[in-house]
C-alpha positions in Angstrom: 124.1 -74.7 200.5 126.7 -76.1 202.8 129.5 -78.7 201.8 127.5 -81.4 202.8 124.7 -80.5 201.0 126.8 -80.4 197.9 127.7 -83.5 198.4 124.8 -85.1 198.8 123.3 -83.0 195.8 125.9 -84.8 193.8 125.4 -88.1 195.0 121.9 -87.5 194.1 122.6 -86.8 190.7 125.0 -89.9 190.2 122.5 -91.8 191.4 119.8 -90.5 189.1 122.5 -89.8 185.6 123.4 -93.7 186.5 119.0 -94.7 185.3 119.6 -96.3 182.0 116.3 -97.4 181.5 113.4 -94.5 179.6 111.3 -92.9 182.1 108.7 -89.8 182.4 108.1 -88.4 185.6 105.8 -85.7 186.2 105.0 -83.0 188.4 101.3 -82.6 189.3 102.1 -79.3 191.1 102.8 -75.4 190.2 104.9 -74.9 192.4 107.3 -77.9 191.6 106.8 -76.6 188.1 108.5 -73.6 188.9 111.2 -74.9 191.7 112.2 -77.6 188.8 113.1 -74.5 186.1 114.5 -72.4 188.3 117.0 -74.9 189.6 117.5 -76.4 186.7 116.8 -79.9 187.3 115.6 -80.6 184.2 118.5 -80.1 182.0 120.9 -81.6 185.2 118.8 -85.0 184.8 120.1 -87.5 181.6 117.7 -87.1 178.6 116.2 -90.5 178.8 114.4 -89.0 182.2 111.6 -86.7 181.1 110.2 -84.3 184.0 106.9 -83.7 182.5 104.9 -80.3 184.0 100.8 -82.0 185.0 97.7 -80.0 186.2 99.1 -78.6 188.8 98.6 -74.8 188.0 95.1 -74.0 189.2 94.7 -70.5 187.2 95.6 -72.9 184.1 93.4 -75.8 184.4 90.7 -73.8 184.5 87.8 -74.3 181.7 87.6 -71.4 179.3 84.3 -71.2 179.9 84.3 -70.8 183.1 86.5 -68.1 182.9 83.8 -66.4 180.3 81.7 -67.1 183.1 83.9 -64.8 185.4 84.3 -61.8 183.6 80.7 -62.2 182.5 79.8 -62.2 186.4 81.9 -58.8 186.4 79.8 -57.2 184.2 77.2 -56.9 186.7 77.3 -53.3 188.0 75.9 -54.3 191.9 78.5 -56.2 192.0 82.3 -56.1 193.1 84.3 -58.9 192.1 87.3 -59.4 194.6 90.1 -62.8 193.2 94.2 -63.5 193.6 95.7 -61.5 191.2 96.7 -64.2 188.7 93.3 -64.3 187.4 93.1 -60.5 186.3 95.3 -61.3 182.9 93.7 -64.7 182.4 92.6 -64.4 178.4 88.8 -65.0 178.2 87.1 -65.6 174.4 86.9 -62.1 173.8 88.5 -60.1 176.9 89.6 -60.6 180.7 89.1 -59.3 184.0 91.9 -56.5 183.9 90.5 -55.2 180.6 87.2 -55.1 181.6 88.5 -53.4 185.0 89.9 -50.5 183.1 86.1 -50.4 181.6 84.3 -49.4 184.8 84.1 -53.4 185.6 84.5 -53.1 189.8 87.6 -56.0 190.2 89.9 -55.6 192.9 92.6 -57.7 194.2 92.5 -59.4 197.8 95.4 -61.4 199.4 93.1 -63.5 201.1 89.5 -65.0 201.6 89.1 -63.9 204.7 90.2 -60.1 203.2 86.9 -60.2 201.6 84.9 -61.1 204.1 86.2 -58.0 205.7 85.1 -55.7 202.9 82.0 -57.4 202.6 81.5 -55.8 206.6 82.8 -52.6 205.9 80.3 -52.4 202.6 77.2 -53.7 203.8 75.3 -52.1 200.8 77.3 -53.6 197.8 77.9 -57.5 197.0 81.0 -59.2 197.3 81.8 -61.8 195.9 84.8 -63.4 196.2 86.7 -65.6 193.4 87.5 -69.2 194.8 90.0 -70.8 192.7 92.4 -73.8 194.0 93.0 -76.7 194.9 92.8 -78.9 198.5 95.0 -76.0 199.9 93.2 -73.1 199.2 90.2 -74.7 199.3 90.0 -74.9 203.4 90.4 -71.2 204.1 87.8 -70.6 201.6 85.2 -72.3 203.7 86.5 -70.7 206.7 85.3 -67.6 205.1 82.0 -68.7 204.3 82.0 -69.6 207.9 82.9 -66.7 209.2 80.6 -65.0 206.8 77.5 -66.8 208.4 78.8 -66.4 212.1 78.8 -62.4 211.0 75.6 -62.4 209.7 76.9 -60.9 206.5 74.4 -61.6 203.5 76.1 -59.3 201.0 79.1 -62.0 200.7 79.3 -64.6 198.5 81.8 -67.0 196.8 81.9 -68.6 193.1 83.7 -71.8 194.0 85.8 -73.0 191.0 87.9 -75.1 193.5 89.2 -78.5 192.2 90.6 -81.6 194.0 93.6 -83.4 192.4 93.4 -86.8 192.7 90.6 -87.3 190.0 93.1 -85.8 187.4 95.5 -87.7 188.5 93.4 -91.4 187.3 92.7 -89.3 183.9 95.9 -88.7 183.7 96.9 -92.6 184.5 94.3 -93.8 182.3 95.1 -91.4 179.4 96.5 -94.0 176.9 97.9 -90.9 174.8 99.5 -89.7 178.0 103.4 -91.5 178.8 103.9 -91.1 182.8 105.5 -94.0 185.0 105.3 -92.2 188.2 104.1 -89.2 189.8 105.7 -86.1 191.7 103.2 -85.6 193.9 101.8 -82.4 195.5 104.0 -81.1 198.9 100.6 -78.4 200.0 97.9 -80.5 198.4 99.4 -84.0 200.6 99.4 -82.2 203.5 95.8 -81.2 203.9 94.6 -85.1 201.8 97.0 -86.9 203.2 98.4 -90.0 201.3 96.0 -92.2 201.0 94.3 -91.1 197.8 97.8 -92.2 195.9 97.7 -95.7 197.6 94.5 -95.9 195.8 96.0 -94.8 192.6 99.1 -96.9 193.0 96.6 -100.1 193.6 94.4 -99.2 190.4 97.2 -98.2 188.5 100.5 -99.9 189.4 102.7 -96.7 189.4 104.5 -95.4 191.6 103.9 -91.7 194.0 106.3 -89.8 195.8 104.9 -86.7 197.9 107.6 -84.3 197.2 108.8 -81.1 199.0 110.2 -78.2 196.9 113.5 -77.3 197.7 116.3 -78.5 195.2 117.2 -81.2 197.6 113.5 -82.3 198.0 113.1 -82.6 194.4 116.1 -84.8 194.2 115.4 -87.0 196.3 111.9 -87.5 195.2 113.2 -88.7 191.7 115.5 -90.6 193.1 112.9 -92.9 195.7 110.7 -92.8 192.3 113.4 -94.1 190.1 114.5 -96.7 192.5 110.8 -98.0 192.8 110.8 -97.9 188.7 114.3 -99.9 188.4 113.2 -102.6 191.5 109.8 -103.1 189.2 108.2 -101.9 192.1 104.9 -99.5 193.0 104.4 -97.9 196.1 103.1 -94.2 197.1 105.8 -92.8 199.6 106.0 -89.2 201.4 109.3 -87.2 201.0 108.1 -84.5 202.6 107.9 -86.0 206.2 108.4 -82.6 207.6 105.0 -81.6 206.9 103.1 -84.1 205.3 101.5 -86.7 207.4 100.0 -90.1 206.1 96.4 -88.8 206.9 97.0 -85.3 206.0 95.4 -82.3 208.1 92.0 -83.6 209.6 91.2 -80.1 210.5 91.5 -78.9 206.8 89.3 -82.0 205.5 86.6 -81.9 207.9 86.2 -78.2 207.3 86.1 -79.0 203.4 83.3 -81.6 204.1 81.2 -79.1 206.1 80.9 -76.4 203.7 81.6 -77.9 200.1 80.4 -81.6 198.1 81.5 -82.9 195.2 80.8 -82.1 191.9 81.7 -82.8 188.2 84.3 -80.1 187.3 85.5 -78.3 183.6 89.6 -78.8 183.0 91.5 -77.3 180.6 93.4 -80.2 179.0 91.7 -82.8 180.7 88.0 -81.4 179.8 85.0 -83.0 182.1 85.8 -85.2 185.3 83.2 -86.4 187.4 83.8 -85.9 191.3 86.7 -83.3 190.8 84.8 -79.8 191.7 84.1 -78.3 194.9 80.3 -77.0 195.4 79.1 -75.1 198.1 76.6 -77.6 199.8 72.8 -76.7 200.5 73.7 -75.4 204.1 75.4 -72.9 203.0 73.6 -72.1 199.3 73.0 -68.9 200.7 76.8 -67.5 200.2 77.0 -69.5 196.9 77.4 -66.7 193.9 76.4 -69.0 191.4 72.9 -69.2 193.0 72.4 -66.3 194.3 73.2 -64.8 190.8 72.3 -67.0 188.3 75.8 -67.2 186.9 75.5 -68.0 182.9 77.3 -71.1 181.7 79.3 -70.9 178.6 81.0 -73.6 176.2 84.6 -74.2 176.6 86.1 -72.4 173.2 89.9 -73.2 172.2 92.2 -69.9 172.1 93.2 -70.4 168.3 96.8 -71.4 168.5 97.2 -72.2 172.1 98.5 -75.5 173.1 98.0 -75.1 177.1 95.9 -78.2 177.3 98.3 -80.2 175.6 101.2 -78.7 178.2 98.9 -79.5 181.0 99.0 -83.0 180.4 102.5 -83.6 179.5 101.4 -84.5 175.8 103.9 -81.3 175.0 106.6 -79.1 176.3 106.1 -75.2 176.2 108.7 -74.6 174.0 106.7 -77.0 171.2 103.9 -74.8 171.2 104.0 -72.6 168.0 102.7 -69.8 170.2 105.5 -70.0 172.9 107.8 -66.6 173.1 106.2 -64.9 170.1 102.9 -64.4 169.9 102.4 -65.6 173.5 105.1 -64.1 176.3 104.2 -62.6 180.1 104.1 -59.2 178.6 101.4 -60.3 176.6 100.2 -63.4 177.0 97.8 -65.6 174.7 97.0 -68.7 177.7 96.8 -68.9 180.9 99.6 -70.7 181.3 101.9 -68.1 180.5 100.1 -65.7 182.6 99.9 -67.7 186.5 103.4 -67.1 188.6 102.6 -71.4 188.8 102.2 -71.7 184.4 104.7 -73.9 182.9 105.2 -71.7 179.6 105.8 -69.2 182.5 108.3 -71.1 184.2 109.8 -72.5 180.8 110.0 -68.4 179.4 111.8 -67.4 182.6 114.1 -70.5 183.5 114.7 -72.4 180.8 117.3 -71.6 178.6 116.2 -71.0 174.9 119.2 -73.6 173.1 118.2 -76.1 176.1 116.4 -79.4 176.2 112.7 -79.2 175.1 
């Protein structure tokens, strides 16, 4: 960081130690989640500024049962199973992927979507079926893949779409009457495929202000700051940070790919449990590469992990370090949710970054 930088880090935080007034702010992204611990912004910020951690972990918001759903699906012995890593350690009801791995269960890791449509061609007798989890940016190169699938001609890959879209949580969360935010941190990856409109809608519905925020330190800063201004002037407006790579109408390319391959549907959230429109289907086109046809994927009920509080963390109702669970029963080494598990968890973040005598 160079003098200058200092500088303006520290007129940054004047600027923000000088709010008198009682704010919550949260971050509706994983990555911000992260970013925020590991610089330590929340215990640089005065206490009567709360940085609350949102939905923003995909691994974590999703439904229990859908994760039964998963490792059910890997039971299947003609089928291989390929996902991100994160979801290997996930904590089903009564087991997870990497457990029933080391059972015979045939789960391997890809680094991409487009990874598995490869091993789908070089194993044209065994299904693949790859594990689509994510939000509006992973979402895109998913449905390239199925694309590419179909341009191949390859009928042994498939995808089980779990993908979710943010700004439906984002009312819930506004509209949540047991949930304290005044303004939202908003997405840097997710704004630059949607764009900003979707928070101008929320800012006209709900009268609180959005900032689209990038990640470094500085970023961050500055995205309290134009949030806390609009909070002090009594004012409401959604606003882009980022400028560097967010644009007002996002990435056209991105969207008009998501609208080819996938529709809306009513999605599961841990924390936030059913919202309609907030799922990503594969549409009737392409029902062909759609696992959860193809192999009559069995629902299951969402059941609570006894003890774990990750819903209530997902929403800001709670910090980590509140949850009974947090750093003894429930750690990375051996973890209890799946919010301690995903590299984007807040009780991850909060175990590795936060000091234990610090702010809750």
């Amino acid at each position: 960081m160079s003098m200058n930088d200092k500088e303006y880090t520290r007129a940054l935080l004047e600027e923000i130690r000088a709010v008198k007034q009682d704010f919550a702010l949260m971050e509706v992204c994983g990555t911000h989640t992260m970013a925020i611990a590991k610089s330590g912004i929340r215990e640089l910020v005065p206490p009567n500024l709360k940085l609350l951690s949102g939905p923003g972990c995909p691994v974590c918001v999703t439904a229990q049962g859908d994760i039964d759903s998963v490792i059910a699906m890997a039971g299947n012995p003609d089928i291989t199973l390929l996902t991100f890593g994160d979801m290997l350690r996930v904590p089903g009801t009564t087991t997870s992927l990497a457990e029933e791995r080391s059972r015979g269960a045939d789960v391997r890791v890809v680094y991409s979507p487009l990874d598995a449509v490869q091993m789908a061609a070089d194993n044209p007798g065994r299904e693949m079926v790859f594990l689509g989890i994510g939000f509006e940016t992973t979402a895109p190169t998913v449905a390239v893949s199925i694309e590419e699938a179909r341009r191949r001609e390859l009928s042994n890959f498939s995808v089980l779409s779990l993908h979710k879209v943010v700004p439906p949580a984002l009312e819930v969360i506004f509209s949540d009457p047991d949930i304290r935010v005044d303004g939202l941190i908003c997405p840097g990856h997710v704004s630059a495929v949607i764009g900003l409109e979707p928070y101008e809608i929320l800012v006209q519905r709900y009268k609180k202000p959005c900032v689209v925020t990038g990640f470094d330190t500085l970023d961050i800063l500055e995205g309290i700051v134009m949030l806390t201004r609009q909070l002090r002037n009594g004012e409401a407006r959604a606003e882009i940070q980022y400028k560097r790579v967010v644009k007002k109408e996002g990435n056209l390319v991105a969207r008009a790919v998501l609208e080819r391959v996938f529709t809306l549907a009513d999605a599961r959230w841990r924390g936030l449990g059913a919202i309609p429109g907030s799922g990503l289907n594969i549409n009737d086109e392409y029902s062909s590469y759609d696992a959860r046809v193809k192999f009559q994927v069995p629902d299951f009920e969402d059941k609570p992990i006894k003890g774990c509080a990750c819903g209530e963390v997902l929403t800001g109702k709670i910090t980590p370090r509140e949850c009974l669970l947090f750093g003894r029963a429930c750690t990375p080494v051996q973890p209890i949710g799946p919010c301690m598990v995903s590299h984007e968890g807040a009780c991850a973040a909060y175990y590795r970054y936060t000091p234990l005598k610090g702010r809750a």
